[in-house]
C-alpha positions as CSV (number, residue, x, y, z in Angstrom):
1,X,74.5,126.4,142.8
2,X,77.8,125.3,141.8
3,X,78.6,124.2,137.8
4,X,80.2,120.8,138.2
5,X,80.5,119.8,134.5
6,X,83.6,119.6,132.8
7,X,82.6,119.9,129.4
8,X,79.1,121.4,127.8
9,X,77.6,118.8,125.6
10,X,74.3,119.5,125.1
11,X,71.1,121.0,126.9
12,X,69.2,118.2,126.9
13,X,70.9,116.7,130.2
14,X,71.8,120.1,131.9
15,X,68.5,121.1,134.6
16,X,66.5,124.1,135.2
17,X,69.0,125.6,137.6
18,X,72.6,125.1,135.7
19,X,70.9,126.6,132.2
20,X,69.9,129.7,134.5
21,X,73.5,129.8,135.9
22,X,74.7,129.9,132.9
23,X,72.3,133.0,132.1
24,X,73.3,134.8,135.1
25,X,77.1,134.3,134.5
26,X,76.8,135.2,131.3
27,X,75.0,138.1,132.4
28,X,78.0,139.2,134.4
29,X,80.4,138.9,131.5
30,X,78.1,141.1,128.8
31,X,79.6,144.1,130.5
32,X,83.0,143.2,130.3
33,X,82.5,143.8,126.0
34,X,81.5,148.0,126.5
35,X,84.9,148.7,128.0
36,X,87.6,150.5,127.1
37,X,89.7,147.6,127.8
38,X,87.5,144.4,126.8
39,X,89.3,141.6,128.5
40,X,89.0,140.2,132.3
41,X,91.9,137.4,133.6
42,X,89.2,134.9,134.5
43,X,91.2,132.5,131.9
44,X,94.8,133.7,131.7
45,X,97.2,131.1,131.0
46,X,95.0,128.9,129.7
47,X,94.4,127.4,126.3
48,X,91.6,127.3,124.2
49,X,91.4,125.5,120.9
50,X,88.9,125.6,117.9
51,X,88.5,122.3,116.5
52,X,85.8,122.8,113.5
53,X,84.8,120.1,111.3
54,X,83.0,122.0,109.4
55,X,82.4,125.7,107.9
56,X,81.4,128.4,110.3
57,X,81.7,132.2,110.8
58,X,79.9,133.2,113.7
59,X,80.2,130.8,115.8
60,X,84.1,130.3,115.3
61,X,84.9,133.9,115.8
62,X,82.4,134.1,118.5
63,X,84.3,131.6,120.8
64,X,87.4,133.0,119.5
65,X,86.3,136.8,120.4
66,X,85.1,135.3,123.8
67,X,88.4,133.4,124.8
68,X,90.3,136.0,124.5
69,X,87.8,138.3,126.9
70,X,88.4,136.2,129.0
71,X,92.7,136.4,128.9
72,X,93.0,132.7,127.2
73,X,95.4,132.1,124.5
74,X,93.9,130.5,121.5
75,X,94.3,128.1,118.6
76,X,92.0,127.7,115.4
77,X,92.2,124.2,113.6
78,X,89.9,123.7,110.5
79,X,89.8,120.1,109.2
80,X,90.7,120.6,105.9
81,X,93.8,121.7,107.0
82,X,94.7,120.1,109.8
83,X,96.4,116.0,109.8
84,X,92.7,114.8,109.4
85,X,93.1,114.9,105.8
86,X,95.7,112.2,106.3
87,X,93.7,109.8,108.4
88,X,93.7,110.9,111.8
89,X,90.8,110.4,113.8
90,X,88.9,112.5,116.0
91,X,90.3,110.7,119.0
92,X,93.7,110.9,118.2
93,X,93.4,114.5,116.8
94,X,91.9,115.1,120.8
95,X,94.5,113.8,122.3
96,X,97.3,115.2,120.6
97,X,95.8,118.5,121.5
98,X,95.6,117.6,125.3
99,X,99.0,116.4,125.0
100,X,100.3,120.0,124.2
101,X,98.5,121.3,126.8
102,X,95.7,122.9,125.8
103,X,92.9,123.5,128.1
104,X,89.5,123.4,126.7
105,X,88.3,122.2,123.4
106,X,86.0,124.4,121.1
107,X,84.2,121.3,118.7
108,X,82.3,121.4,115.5
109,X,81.7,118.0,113.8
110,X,79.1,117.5,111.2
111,X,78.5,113.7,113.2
112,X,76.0,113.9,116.0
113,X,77.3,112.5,118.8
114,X,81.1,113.1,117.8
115,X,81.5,115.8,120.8
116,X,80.5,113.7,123.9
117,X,82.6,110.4,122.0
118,X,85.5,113.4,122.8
119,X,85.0,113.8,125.9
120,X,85.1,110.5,126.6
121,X,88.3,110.1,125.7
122,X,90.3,113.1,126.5
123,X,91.0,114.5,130.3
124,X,90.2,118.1,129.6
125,X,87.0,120.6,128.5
126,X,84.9,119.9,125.0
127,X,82.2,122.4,124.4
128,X,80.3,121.4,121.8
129,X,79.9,124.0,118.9
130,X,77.5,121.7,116.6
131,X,77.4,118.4,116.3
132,X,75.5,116.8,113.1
133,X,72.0,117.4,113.6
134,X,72.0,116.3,117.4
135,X,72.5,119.7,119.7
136,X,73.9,123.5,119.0
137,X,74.1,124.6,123.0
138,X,75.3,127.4,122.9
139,X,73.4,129.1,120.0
140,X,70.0,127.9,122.1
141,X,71.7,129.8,125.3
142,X,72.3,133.0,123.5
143,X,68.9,133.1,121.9
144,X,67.5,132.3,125.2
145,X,69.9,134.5,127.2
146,X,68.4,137.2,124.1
147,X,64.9,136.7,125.3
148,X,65.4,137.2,128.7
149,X,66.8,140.5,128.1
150,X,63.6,141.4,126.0
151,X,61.3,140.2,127.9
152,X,62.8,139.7,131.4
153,X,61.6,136.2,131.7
154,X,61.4,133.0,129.7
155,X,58.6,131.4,132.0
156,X,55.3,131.9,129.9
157,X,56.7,133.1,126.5
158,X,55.4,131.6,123.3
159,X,57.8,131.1,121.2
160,X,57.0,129.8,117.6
161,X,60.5,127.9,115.8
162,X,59.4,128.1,112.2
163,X,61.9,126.4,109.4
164,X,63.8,123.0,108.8
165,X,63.3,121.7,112.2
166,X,64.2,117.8,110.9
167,X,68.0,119.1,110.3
168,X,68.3,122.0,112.5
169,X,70.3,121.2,115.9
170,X,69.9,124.8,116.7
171,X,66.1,123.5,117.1
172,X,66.6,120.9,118.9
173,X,68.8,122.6,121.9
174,X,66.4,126.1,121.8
175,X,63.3,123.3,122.6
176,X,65.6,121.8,125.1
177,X,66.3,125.0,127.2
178,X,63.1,126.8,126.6
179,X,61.0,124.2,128.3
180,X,63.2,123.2,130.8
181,X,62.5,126.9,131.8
182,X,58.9,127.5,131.7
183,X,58.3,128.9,128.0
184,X,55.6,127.4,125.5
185,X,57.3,126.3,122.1
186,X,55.2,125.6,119.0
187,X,57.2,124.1,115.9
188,X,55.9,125.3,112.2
189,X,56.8,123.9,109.0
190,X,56.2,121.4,106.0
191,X,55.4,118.1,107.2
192,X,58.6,117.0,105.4
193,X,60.5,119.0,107.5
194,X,58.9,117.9,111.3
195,X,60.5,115.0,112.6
196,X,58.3,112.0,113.8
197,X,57.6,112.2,117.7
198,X,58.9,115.4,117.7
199,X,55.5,116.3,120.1
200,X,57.2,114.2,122.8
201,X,60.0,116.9,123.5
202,X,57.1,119.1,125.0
203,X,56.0,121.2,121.9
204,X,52.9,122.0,119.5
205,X,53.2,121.3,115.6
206,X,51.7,123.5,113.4
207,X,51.8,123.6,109.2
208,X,49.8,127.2,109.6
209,X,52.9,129.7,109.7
210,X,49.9,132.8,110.4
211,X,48.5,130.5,113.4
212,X,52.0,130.1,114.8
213,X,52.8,133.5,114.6
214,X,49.8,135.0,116.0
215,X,50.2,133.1,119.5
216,X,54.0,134.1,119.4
217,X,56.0,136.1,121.3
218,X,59.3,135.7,119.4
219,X,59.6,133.4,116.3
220,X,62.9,132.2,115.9
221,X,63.3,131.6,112.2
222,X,65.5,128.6,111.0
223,X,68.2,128.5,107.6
224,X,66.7,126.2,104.9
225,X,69.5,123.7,104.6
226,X,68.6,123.0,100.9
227,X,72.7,121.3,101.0
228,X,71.0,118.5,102.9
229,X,68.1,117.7,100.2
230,X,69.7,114.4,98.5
231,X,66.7,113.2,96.9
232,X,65.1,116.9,95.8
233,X,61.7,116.3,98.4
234,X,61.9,119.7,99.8
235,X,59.8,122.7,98.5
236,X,61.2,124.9,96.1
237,X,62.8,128.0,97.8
238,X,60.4,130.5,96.3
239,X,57.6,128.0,97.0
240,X,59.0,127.8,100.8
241,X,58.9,131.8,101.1
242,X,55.9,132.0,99.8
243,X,54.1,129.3,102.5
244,X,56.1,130.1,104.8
245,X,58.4,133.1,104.9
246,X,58.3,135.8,107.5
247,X,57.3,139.2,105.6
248,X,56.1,142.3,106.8
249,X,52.4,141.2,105.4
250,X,52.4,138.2,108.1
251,X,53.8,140.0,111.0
252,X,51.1,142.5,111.0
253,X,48.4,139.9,111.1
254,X,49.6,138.9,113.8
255,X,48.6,141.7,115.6
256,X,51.5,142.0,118.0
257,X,54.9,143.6,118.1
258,X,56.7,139.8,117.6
259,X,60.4,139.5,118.2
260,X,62.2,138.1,115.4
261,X,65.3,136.3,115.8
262,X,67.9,134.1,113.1
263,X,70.9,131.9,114.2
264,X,72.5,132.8,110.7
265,X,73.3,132.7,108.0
266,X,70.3,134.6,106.8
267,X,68.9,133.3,103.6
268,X,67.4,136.2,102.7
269,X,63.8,136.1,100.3
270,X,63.9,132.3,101.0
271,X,62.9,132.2,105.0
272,X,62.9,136.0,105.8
273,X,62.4,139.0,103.7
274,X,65.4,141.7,104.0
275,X,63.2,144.0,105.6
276,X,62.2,141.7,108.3
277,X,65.9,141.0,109.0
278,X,66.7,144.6,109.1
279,X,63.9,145.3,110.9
280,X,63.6,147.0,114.3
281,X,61.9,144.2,115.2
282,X,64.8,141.7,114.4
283,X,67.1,141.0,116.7
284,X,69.6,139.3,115.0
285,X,72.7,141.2,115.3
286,X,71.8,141.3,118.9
287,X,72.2,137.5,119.1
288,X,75.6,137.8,117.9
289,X,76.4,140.0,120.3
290,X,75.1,138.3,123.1
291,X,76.9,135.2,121.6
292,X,80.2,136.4,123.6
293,X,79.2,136.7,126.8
294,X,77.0,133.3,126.5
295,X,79.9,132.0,125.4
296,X,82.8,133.8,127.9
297,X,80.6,132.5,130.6
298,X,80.5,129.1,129.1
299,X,84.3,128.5,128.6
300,X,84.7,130.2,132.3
301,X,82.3,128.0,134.3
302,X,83.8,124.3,132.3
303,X,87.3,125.9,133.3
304,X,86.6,126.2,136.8
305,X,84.9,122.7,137.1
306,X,88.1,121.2,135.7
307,X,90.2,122.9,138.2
308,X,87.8,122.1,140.9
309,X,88.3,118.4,139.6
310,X,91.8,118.4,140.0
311,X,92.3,119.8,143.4
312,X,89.8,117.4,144.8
């Protein structure tokens, strides 16, 4: 099939066949990053910016790392120190950048919703790096893209999401994209931290962190965003880890050789012990890795539906 969307929103509107395009491109791209010379011209000439709202390291310097694989020149705003500190709204921040020419833009926005009210109102590419607590897409491709290179398929896995689920977009796109393509999803964590309905997406609640993990595959272990407790309701952090942290002493209940995975940043002793994240059983770092080409073959397959667009 052919990618026909000019900007990457979210999963939760992209089908069965376009996530495992993306997969395959990215695929592709991953060996592009062992050689000697680590670019490919499949972008040359064009321009990407980075447009974050808010703090991030990985994913920032992922897209950055990725652009420039790919030949693009690119740009890094951070609000703080950009004209939005004088007034200017997201809209007219977009459209100034389009105006200069730019090609794609690279958004983080602590507002759900605030990426697709972007591409609304601007002509070229918005790939949407995190927006409020809505989606995260690329972070649930890469951890996808991560499983299918462990396990060679995502049809059948079981894979147990354990952590803030109620304020974790990274949740929300990885339930998305891992039923859309076949795997079983169980969600595990205070009841404070489950949102209401959340059964209707497709997946199995649990409070039992040693039931979830012994019918997992790969448990995909969420940051405690403790920032976002206003009105102090959520566990303590030692009280967290101690209900529900993954330790050494719960993976081998389990009785299986799980895979663990993080989107970062790691809180270590507070959702995952240091020797579960260091583990050879983690597969963290991997992620990151993986991150590039998910995210060369994201910025490459928007680029190309634009141009297609404009020859039509």
């Amino acid at each position: 099939m052919e990618w026909t969307r000019k900007d990457l929103l979210g999963l939760e509107n992209l089908s069965k066949e376009e996530l495992e395009l993306v997969l395959t491109t990215a695929d592709s791209f991953k060996e592009v990053s062992t050689r000697e010379i680590k670019k490919v011209p499949a972008l040359r000439g064009k321009t990407v910016v980075n447009l974050f709202y808010e703090p991030s390291t990985r994913t920032r310097v992922s897209f950055e790392v990725a652009a420039k694989r790919l030949s693009a020149d690119v740009i890094n705003i951070a609000a703080e120190t950009s004209s939005v500190k004088k007034g200017e709204t997201l809209i007219d921040t977009g459209r100034n950048i389009q105006s200069l020419k730019a090609d794609i833009i690279v958004i983080r926005h602590g507002c759900s919703g605030a990426a697709a009210v972007l591409a609304k109102n601007v002509g070229i590419c918005v790939v949407n790096a995190g927006d409020g607590w809505h989606e995260h897409p690329t972070q649930a491709l890469l951890d996808i893209f991560t499983l299918k290179e462990k396990f060679g398929r995502i049809k059948g896995l079981r894979v147990a999401i354990v952590g803030d689920i109620a304020h974790s977009r990274v949740a929300r796109s990885n339930i998305w994209g891992l039923i859309k393509l076949g795997a079983k999803v169980t969600v595990c964590a205070p009841p404070l931290l489950v949102p209401a309905g959340i059964e209707k997406m497709g997946v199995c609640v649990t409070g039992d962190i040693d039931d979830a993990l012994c019918a997992a595959d790969a448990v995909n272990v969420l940051r405690m965003q403790f920032e976002r407790d206003q009105h102090n309701a959520f566990p303590e952090q030692l009280e967290y880890f101690k209900k529900f942290g993954i330790t050494r002493e719960r993976l081998e209940k389990a009785k299986k050789r799980i895979i663990v995975m993080h989107p970062g940043p790691i809180n270590r002793g507070i959702e995952i012990s240091s020797e579960i994240a260091d583990c050879p059983q983690s597969v963290i770092l991997e992620q990151v890795t993986n991150g590039i080409a998910v995210r060369m073959a994201v910025l490459f397959l928007v680029s190309r539906a634009c141009e297609r667009r404009k020859s039509a």
